[in-house]
N, C-alpha and C positions, 0 to 999 in steps of 0.2 A: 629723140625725145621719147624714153620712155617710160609711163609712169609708173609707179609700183600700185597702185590700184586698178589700172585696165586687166582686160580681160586674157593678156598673152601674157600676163605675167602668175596668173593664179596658180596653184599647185592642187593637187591631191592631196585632202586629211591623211595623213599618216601616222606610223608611230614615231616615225624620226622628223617628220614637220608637222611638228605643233605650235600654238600659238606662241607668244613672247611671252606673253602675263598670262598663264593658267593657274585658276582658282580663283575663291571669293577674296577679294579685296580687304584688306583690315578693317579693323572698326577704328575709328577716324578717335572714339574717344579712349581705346587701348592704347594707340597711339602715344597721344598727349600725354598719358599718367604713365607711361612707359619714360617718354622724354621726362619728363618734367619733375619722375619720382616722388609721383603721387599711385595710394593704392584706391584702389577701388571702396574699401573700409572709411579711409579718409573722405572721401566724397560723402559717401551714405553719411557719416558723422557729422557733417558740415549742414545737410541737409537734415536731419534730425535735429541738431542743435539751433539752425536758426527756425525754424517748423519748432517748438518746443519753447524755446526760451525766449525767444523774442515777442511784444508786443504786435500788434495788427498796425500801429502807430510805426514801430521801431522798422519793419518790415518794408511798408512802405519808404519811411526814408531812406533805408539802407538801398532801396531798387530806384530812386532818384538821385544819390548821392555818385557823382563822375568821379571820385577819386577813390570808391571802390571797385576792385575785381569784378571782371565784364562775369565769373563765374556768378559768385557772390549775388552781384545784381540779378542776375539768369533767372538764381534760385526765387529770389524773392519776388520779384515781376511775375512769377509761377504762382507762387503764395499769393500777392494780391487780388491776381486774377481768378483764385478759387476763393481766395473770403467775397469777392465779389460774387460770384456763383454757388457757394453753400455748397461746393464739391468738393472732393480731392484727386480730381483726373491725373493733373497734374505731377502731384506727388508723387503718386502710384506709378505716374510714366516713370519718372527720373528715377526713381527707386528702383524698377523692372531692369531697366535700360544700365544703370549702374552695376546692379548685384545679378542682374540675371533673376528669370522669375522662378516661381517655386513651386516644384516636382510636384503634383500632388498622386498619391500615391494612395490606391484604390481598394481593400482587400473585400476577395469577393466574400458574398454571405451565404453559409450554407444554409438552407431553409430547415425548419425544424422537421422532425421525422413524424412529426402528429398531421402536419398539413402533407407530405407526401403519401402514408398510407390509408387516411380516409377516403371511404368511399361510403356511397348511402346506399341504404337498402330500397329497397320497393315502395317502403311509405314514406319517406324522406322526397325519394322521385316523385311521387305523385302527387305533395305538397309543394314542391318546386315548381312542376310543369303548372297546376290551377292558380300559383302565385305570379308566374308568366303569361297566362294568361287572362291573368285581369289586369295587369301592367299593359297589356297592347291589344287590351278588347275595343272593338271595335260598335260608336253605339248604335251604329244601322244593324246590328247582327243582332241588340236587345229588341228592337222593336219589331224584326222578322219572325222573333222566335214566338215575340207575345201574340203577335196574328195567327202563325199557324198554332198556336195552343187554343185556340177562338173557336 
């Protein structure tokens, strides 16, 4: 009796023993619209067109009505549950999740060449430093000074 889980049966990772199933497992919904030849386009359409053309009335029914598509109804039961909440979580998920979300693509800014080469002179400093220092004056330091001027 021996099983293939005990401890006399384990082997060493190798490159010639690896697991059965290596890698991430498919998406459950590639799958389906791979069987089923559906595109991904078609989905997002479906989802658009009843989000868009349907009544908040129509929506509802369609997400109560059992002789429609467990999809169909999915959608809508989604839809209701954001007119209920004044969001579109929802939406936004099955959209992401369908098309995949979107690249956002960053371009850096070069700063202008007025703010890299100024610099201030001596009176510009010395209007700085007396404007920082009366941002973080301290006012035990007004009433010390007025004593010893006494």
């Amino acid at each position: 009796m021996n099983r293939s889980g005990t401890l006399a049966n384990l082997r060493p990772f190798t490159a010639e023993n690896q697991p059965p199933n290596r890698g991430r497992k498919p998406s459950l919904l590639k799958g389906l619209t791979a069987r089923s030849n559906i595109a991904a386009s078609d989905i997002r359409n479906a989802i658009i067109a009843i989000a868009f053309d349907k009544t908040e009335a129509e929506v509802i029914a369609l997400a109560k009505d059992l002789s429609q598509p467990i999809f169909i109804r999915t959608i809508c039961s989604a839809l209701e549950q954001d007119f209920l909440r004044g969001k579109t979580n929802n939406i936004e998920w099955m959209l992401e999740r369908v098309v995949g979300r979107v690249a956002l693509t960053r371009e850096p800014q070069e700063p202008e060449q007025d703010q890299l080469s100024h610099k201030m002179n001596h009176e510009e400093w010395e209007a700085f430093q007396q404007n920082v220092r009366l941002l973080f004056r301290n006012p035990d330091d007004e009433t010390r000074e007025s004593h010893q001027n006494t």
